[in-house]
Steps between C-alpha positions, in 0.01 A plus 500: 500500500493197770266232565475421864428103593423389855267582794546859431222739457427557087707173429523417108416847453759678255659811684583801256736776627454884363820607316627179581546604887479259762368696878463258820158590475443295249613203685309509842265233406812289526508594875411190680413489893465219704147451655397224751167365408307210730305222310336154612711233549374123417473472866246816609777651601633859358820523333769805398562559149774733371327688149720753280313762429542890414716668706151807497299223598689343795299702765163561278214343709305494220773353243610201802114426531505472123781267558291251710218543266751336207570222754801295503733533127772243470737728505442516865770380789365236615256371254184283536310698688067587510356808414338686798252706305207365371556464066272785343599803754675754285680853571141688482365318757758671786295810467778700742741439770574744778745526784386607798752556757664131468207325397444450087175525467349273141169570330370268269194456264258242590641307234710368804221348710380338168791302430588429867162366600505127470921499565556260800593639841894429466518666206298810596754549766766476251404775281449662818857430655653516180440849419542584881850366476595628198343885536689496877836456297459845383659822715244610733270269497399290754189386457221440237103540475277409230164672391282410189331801386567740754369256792684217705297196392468288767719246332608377131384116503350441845829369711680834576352844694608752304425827665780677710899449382732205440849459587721239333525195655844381427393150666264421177857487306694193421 
């Protein structure tokens, strides 16, 4: 047996090996990728951060978005930095994702309007940039559109028209 400690997928978790055989297999959770996540700085501004996660996750829309949802962990480089997501959106609530020719295309329960409704205009155009920027990192895509419900609202908190695509905008990075 072996008992796994660290950011790795089933940490503390006791491994047990048939016949006492050891396959690689059994060790892909210990497959780390990088993946560049953008949070809120102190300033407004958004800010890279470098995340280890699992190597089958590294270009998993849904899994990266999950990512952001967790917002920043210490164990991020650099620390100290906001949460983009409003607190209370969970992995249910990204009903499906889609790519459609480059653009990713995100559907989310109206679970998202609730929790984005009173944010203040900067911060609705975080989230917004945020996951733009991050979602663009991926192969193939190069831009991003949101939907709630099957419908482009006609924005999240008031500050930001939603309907049509985004592209990053490398300028709202420190």
């Amino acid at each position: 047996t072996l008992t796994p400690s660290g950011t790795y997928l089933n940490a503390g978790e006791t491994m047990n090996f048939p016949d006492g055989l050891m396959r690689r297999s059994d060790f892909s959770a210990f497959l780390l990728t990088p993946c560049t996540l953008y949070f809120a700085s102190g300033e407004g501004k958004l800010r890279q951060a470098v995340r280890a996660v699992p190597f089958y996750e590294g270009c998993s829309v849904r899994a990266i978005v999950g990512q952001l949802m967790q917002g920043p962990q210490p164990y991020d480089s650099p620390s100290g930095l906001l949460p983009v997501l409003p607190d209370g959106l969970q992995d249910a609530d990204l009903i499906g994702v889609s790519l459609d020719q480059s653009a990713m295309v995100l559907n989310f329960s109206d679970q998202l309007l609730r929790l984005c409704q009173d944010m203040p205009p900067q911060r609705e155009r975080s989230l917004i940039y945020a996951v733009v920027n991050t979602l663009c990192r991926l192969p193939g895509v190069k831009r991003v559109s949101f939907f709630v419900m099957g419908q482009q609202p006609e924005t999240l908190a008031g500050a930001v028209f939603l309907p049509g695509d985004f592209l990053p905008r490398p300028d709202d990075s420190d």
